[in-house]
N, C-alpha and C positions, 0 to 999 in steps of 0.2 A: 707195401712200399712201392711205391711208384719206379718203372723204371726209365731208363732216360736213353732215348735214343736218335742218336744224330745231331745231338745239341737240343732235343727238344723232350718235355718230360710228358710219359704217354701214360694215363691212370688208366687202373688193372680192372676186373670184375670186382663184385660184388664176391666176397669171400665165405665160404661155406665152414670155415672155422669158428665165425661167429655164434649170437644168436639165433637158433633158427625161427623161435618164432618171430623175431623183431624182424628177420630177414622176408618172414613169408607174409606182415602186414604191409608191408613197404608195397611189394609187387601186387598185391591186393589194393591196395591205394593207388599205383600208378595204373592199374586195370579199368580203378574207376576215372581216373583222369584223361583215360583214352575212351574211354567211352564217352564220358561228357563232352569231349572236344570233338567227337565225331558227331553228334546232338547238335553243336552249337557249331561245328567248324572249326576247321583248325586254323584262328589266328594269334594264340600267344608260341605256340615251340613250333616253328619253321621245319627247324633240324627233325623233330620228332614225323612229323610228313616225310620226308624225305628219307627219313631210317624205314617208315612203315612201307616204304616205297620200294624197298630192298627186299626187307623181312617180314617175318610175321610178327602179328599183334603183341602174343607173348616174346617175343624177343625184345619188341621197342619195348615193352614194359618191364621189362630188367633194366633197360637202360636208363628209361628216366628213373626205377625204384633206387639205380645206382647213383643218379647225378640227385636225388632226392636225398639221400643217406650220405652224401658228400656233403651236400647245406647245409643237414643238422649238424655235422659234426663241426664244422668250421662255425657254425654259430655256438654251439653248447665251448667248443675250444678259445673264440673267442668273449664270450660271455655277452655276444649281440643278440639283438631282434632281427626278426626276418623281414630281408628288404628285397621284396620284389623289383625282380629284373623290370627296365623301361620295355613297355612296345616299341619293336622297329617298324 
């Protein structure tokens, strides 16, 4: 459950109550997403440069495996197709 703070709602980690292996293909998939963007360069996740700029590699890739496992759920919740975000 998200919590909220300051007027503003701030989403949690990635929860270890889950799946673990749904939890452990995620982060393997966002491993490979950081890899390919380092291949090609990083111009579709901004923000994700800017986290790896802080942290290390495995950390940014929790993060997108979390903002990854957020889409699915908000598409399977809503019963959409996955619609990629526009280029800025």
């Amino acid at each position: 459950m998200p919590s909220v703070t300051g007027g503003k709602e701030k989403l949690g980690s990635i929860s270890k109550a889950g799946n673990r292996y749904l939890r452990q293909l995620l982060v393997v998939g966002a491993l490979a997403v950081i890899r390919r963007a380092k291949q090609l360069g990083y111009t579709r996740y901004p923000w994700l440069v800017k986290l790896m700029e802080r942290r290390s590699v495995k950390i940014a890739a929790v993060a997108l495996a979390n903002k990854m496992a957020r889409i699915a759920w908000a598409m399977m919740a809503r019963g959409e197709p996955y619609r990629a975000a526009l280029p800025i």
